[in-house]
Rosetta silent file (secondary structure, phi, psi, omega in degrees, C-alpha in Angstrom):
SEQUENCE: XXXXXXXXXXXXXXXXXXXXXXXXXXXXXXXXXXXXXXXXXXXXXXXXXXXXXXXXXXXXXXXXXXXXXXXXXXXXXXXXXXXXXXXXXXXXXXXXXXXXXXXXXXXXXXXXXXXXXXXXXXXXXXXXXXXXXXXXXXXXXXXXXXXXXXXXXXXXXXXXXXXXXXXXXXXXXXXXXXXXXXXXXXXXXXXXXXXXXXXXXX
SCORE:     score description
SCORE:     0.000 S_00000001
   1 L     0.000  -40.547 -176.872    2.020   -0.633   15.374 S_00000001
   2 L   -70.042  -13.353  178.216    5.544    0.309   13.253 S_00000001
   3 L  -104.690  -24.138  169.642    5.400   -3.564   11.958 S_00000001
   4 L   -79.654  -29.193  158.324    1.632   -3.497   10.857 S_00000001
   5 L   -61.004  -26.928 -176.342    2.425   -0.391    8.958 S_00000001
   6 H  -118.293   -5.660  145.672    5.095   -1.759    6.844 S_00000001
   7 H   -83.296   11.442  153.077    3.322   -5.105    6.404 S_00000001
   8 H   -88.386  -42.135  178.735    0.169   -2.760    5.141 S_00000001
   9 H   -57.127  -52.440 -174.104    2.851   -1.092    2.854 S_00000001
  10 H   -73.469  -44.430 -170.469    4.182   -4.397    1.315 S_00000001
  11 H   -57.107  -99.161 -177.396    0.178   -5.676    1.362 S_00000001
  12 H    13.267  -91.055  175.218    0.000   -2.701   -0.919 S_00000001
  13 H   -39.303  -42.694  176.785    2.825   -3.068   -3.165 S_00000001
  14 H   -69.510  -49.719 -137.106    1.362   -6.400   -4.074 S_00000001
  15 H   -69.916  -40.181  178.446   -2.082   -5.574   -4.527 S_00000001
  16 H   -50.634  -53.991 -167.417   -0.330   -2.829   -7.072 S_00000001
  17 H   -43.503  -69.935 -131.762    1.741   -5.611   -8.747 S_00000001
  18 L   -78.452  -18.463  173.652   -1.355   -7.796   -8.922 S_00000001
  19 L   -85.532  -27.603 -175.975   -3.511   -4.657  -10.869 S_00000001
  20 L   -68.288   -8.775  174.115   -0.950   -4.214  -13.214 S_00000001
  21 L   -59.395  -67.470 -154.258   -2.304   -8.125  -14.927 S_00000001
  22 L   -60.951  131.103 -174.796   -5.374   -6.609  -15.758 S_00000001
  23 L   -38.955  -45.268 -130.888   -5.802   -5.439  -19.113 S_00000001
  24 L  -128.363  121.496 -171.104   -7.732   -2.250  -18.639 S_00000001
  25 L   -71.613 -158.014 -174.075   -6.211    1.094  -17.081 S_00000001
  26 L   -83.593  137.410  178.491   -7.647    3.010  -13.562 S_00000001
  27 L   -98.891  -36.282  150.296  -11.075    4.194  -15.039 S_00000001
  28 L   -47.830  122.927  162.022  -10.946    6.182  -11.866 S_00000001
  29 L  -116.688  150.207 -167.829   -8.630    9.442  -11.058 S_00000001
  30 L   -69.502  142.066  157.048   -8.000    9.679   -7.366 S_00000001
  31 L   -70.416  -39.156  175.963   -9.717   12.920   -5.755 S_00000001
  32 L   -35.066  107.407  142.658   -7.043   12.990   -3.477 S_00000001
  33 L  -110.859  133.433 -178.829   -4.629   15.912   -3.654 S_00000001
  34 L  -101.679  114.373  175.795   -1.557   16.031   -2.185 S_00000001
  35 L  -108.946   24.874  149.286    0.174   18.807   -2.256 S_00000001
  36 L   -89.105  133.186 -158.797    3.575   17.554   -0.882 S_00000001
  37 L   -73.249  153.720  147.004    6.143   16.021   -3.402 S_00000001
  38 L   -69.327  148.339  168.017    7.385   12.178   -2.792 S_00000001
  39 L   -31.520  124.357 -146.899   10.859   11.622   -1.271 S_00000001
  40 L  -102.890  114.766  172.263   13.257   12.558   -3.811 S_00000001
  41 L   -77.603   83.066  162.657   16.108    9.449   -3.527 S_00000001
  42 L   -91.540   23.902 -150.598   19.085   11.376   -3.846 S_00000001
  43 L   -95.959  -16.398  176.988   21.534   10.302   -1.400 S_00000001
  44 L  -125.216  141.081 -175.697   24.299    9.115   -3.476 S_00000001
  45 L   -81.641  133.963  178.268   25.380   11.178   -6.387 S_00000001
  46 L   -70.620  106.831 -173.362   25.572    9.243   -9.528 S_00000001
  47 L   -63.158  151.023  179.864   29.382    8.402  -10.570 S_00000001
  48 L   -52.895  122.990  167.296   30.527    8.025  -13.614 S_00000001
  49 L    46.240  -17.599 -120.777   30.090    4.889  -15.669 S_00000001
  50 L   -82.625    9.558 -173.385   32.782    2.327  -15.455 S_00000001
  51 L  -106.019  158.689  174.198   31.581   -0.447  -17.878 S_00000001
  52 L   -61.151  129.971  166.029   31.926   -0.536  -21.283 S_00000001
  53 L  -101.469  138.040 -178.703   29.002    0.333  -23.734 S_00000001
  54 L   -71.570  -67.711 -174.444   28.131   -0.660  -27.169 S_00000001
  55 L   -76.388  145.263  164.027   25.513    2.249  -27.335 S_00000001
  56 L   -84.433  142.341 -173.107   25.958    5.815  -25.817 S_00000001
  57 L   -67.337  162.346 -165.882   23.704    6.625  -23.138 S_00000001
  58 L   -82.738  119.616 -164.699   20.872    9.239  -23.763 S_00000001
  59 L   -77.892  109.460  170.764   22.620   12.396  -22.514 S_00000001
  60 L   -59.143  121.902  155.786   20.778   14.121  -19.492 S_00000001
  61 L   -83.210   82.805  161.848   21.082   17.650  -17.929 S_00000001
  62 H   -15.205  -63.630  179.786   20.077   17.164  -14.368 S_00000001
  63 H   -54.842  -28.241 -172.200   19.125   20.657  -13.423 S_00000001
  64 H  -116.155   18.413  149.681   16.439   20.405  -16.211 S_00000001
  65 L  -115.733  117.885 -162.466   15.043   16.515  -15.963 S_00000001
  66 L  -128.218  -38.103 -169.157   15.954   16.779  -12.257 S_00000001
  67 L   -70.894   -8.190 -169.028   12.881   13.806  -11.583 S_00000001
  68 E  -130.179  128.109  179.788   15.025   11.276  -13.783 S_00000001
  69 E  -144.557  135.261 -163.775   18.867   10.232  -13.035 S_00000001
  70 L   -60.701  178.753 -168.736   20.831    7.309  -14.982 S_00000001
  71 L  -111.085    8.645 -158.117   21.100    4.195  -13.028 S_00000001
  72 H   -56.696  -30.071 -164.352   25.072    4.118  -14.138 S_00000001
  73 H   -83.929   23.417  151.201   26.081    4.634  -10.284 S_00000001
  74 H  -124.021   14.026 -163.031   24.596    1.050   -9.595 S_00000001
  75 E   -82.660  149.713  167.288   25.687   -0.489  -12.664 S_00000001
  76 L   -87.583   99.103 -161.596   27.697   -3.743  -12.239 S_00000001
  77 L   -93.079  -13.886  171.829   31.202   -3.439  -14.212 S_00000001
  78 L  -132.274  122.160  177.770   31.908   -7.251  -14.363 S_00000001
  79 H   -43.892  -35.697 -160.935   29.444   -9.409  -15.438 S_00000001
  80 H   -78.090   20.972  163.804   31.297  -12.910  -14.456 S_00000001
  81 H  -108.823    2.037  177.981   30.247  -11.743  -10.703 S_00000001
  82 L  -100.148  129.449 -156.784   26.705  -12.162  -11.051 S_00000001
  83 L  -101.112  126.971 -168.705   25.318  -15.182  -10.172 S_00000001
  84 H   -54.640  -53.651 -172.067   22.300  -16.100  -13.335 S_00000001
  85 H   -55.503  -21.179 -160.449   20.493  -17.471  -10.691 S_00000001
  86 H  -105.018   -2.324 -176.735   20.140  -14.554   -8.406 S_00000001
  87 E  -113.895  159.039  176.684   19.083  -12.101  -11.661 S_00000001
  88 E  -120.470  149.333  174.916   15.973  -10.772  -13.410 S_00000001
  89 E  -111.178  137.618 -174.791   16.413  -10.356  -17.348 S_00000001
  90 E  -139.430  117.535 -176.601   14.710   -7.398  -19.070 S_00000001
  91 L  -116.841   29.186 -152.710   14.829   -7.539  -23.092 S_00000001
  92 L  -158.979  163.818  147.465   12.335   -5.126  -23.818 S_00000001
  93 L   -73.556  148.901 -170.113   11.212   -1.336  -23.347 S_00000001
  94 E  -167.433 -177.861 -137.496    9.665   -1.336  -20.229 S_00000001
  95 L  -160.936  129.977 -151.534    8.473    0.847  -17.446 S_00000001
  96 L  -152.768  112.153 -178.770    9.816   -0.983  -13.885 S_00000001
  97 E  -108.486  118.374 -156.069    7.990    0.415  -10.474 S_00000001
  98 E   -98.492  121.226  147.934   10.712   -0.071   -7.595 S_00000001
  99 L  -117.952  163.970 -148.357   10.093    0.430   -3.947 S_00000001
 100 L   -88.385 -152.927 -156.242   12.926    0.568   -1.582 S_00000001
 101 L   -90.151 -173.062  168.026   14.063   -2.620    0.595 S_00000001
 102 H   -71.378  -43.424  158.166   12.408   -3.656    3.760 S_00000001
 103 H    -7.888  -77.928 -176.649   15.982   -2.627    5.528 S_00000001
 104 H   -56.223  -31.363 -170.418   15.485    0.298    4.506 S_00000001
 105 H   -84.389  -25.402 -162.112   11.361    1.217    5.149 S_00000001
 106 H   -95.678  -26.644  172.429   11.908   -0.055    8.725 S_00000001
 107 H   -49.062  -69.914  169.065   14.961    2.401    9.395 S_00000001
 108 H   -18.993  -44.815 -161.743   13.084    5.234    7.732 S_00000001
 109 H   -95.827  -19.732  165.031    9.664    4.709    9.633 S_00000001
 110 H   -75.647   -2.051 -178.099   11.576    3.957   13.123 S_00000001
 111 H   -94.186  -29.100  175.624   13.479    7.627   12.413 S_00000001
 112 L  -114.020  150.846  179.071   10.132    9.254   11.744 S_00000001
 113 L   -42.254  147.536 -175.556    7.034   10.029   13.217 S_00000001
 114 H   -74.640  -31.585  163.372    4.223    7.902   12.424 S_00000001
 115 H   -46.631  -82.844 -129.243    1.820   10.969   10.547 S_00000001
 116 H   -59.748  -45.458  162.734    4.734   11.722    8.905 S_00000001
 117 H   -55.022  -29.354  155.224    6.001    8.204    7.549 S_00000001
 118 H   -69.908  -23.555 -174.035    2.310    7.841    6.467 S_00000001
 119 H   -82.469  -31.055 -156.797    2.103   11.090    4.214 S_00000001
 120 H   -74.098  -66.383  176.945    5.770   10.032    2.542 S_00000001
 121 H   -55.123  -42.696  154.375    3.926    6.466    1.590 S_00000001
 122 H   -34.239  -70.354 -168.590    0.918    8.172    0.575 S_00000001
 123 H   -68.808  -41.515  155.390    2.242   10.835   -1.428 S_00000001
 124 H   -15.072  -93.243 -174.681    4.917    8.064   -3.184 S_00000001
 125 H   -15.625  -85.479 -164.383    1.740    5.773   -3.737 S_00000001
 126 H   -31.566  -55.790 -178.301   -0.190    8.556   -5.218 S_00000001
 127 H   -66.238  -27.165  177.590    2.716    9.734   -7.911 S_00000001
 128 H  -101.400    2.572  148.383    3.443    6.657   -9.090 S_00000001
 129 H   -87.642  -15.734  142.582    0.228    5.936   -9.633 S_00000001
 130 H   -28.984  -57.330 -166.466   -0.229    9.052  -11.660 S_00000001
 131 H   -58.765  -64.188  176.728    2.631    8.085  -13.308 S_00000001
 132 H   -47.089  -27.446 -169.684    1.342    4.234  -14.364 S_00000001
 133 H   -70.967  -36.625 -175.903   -1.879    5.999  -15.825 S_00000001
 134 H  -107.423   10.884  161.865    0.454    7.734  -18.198 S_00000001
 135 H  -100.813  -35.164 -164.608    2.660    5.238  -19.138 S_00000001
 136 H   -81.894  -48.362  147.537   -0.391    2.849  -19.870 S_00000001
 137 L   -37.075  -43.790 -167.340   -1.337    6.207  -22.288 S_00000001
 138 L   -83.059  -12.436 -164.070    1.733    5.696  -23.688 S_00000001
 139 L    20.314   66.851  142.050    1.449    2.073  -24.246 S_00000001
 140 L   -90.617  113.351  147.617    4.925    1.201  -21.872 S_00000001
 141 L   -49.329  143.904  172.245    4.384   -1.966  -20.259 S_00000001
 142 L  -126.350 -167.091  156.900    4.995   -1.586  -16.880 S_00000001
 143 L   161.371  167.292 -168.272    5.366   -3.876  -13.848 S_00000001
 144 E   -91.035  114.249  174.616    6.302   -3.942  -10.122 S_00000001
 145 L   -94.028  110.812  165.509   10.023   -4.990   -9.858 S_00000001
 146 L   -31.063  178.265  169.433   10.965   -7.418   -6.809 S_00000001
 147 L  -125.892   -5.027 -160.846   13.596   -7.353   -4.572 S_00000001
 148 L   -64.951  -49.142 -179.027   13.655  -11.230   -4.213 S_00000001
 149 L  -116.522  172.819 -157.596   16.908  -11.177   -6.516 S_00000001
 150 L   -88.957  -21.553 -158.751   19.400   -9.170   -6.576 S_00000001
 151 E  -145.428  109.260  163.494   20.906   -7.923   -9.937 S_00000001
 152 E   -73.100  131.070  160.495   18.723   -6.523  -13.179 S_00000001
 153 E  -121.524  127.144 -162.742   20.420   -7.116  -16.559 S_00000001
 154 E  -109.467  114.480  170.717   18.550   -4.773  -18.799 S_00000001
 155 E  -111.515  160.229  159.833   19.471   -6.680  -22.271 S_00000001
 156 E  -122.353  104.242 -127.259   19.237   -5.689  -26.662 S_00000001
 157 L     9.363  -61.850 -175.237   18.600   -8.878  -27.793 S_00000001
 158 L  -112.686  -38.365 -173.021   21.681  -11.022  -27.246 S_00000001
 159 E   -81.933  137.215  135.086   23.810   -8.262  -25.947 S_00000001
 160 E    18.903  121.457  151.433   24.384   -6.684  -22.331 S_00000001
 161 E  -101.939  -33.760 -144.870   23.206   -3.114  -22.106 S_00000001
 162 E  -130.144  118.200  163.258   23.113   -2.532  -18.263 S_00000001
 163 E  -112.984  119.182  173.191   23.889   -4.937  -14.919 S_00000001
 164 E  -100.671  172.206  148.514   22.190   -2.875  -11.826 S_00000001
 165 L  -106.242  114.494 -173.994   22.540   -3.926   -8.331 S_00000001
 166 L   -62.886  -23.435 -178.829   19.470   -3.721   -6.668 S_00000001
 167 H   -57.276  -54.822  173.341   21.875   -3.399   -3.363 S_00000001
 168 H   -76.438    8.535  156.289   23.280    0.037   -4.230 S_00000001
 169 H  -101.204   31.907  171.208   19.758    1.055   -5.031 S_00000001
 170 L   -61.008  -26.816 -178.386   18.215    0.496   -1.481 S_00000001
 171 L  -100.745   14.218 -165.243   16.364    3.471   -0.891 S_00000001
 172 L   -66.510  130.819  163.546   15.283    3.796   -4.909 S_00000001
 173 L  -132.889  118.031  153.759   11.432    4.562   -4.638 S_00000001
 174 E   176.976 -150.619  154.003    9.966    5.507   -8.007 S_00000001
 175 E   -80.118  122.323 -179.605    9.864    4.180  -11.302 S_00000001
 176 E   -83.024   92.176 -177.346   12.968    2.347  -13.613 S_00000001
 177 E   -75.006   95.031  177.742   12.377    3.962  -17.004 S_00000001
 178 E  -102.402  122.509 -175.373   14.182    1.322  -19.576 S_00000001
 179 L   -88.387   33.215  177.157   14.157    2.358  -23.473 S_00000001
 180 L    54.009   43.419 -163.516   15.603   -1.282  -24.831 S_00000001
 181 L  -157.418  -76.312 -161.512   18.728    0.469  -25.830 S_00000001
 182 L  -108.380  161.228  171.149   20.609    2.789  -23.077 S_00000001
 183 L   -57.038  139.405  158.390   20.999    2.561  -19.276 S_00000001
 184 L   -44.967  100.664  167.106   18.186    2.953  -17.374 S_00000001
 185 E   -61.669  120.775  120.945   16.589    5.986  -15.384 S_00000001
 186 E   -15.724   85.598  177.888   15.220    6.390  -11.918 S_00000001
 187 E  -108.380  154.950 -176.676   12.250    8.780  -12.172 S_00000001
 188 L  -159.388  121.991 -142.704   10.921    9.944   -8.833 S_00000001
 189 L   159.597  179.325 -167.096    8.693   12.952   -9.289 S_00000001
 190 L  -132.010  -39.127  175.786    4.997   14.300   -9.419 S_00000001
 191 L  -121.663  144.193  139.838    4.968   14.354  -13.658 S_00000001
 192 L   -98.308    0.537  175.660    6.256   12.092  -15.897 S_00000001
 193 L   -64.872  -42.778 -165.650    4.968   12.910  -19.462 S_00000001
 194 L   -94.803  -13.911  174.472    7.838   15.271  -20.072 S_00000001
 195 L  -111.814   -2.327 -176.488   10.683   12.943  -18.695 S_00000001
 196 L   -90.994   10.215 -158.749    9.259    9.772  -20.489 S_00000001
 197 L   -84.226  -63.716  166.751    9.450   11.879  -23.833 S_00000001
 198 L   -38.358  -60.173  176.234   13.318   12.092  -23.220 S_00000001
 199 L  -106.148   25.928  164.825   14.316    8.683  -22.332 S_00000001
 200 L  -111.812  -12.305  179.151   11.689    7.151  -24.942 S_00000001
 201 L    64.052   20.319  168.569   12.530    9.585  -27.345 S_00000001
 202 L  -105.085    0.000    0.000    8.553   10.143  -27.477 S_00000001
């Protein structure tokens, strides 16, 4: 039963992926309320920095965008270790919806009950589909970012902003908020209008 649950979860994620083609947002809002938050991915605190930047990153206060946290504590400090083939390139503003690895979903759902591992995918699902409705307001391209490779290079035209490792991001569930400029945010949350304002500067 715990492996038909997380092959209905990955059936999912694509089927999300595969709505995000279509032109036209959800004409439909879910009835569905949930009144429990999604998993907050907090588990490693984000370290300082180490690679150089042309641009300075968009400065955050945690306690008061607490759903958004830079991506610097996965950042990649030497490029020449990343294999091209093995990378996804992102040149654009863009809107990136992440779910965590399989590694990870089957530890998680063997540690927890099965109710309980279903409301956590549920309530996830639900917010970040909240979320897509108001980035698609916003007109941010979005899309559902693999796991197939390993290492995002977030570029501004020919230059480097950002190398993540998807590996030190295993348990990231939310959205990758990139503004074509600065390192990327995590948001993981129940609203996003108020944290895309910040790292879109909209």
């Amino acid at each position: 039963m715990k492996y038909l649950v997380v092959f209905s979860l990955f059936f999912l994620f694509t089927s999300c992926d595969n709505k995000q083609k279509q032109s036209k947002p959800h004409e439909e809002q879910k009835e569905k309320k949930i009144s429990k938050t999604p998993v907050k991915v907090s588990d490693s605190t984000p370290k300082q920095n180490t690679s150089v930047e042309s641009n300075q990153p968009v400065k955050i206060k945690e306690t008061e965008y607490s759903n958004i946290k830079q991506l610097s504590y996965a950042e990649i400090s030497n490029s020449d270790s990343v294999i091209v083939s093995n990378t996804i390139i992102i040149n654009e503003k863009c809107a990136l919806d992440i779910f965590p690895s399989s590694k990870w979903i089957k530890t998680e759902q063997e540690r927890m009950e099965e109710d309980d591992w279903m409301t956590v995918v549920d309530d996830n699902i639900y917010y970040i589909d909240l979320a897509r409705q108001v980035l698609l307001k916003n007109k941010i391209s979005h899309e559902n970012l693999s796991r197939k490779k390993r290492y995002v290079k977030f570029m501004k035209e020919d230059e480097i902003v950002s190398i993540i490792d998807l590996e030190k991001m295993d348990n990231a569930w939310g959205i990758i908020l990139y503004n074509g400029h600065d390192t990327p945010f995590l948001w993981s949350g129940t609203e996003i209008e108020e944290d895309i304002k910040v790292v879109y500067n909209q």
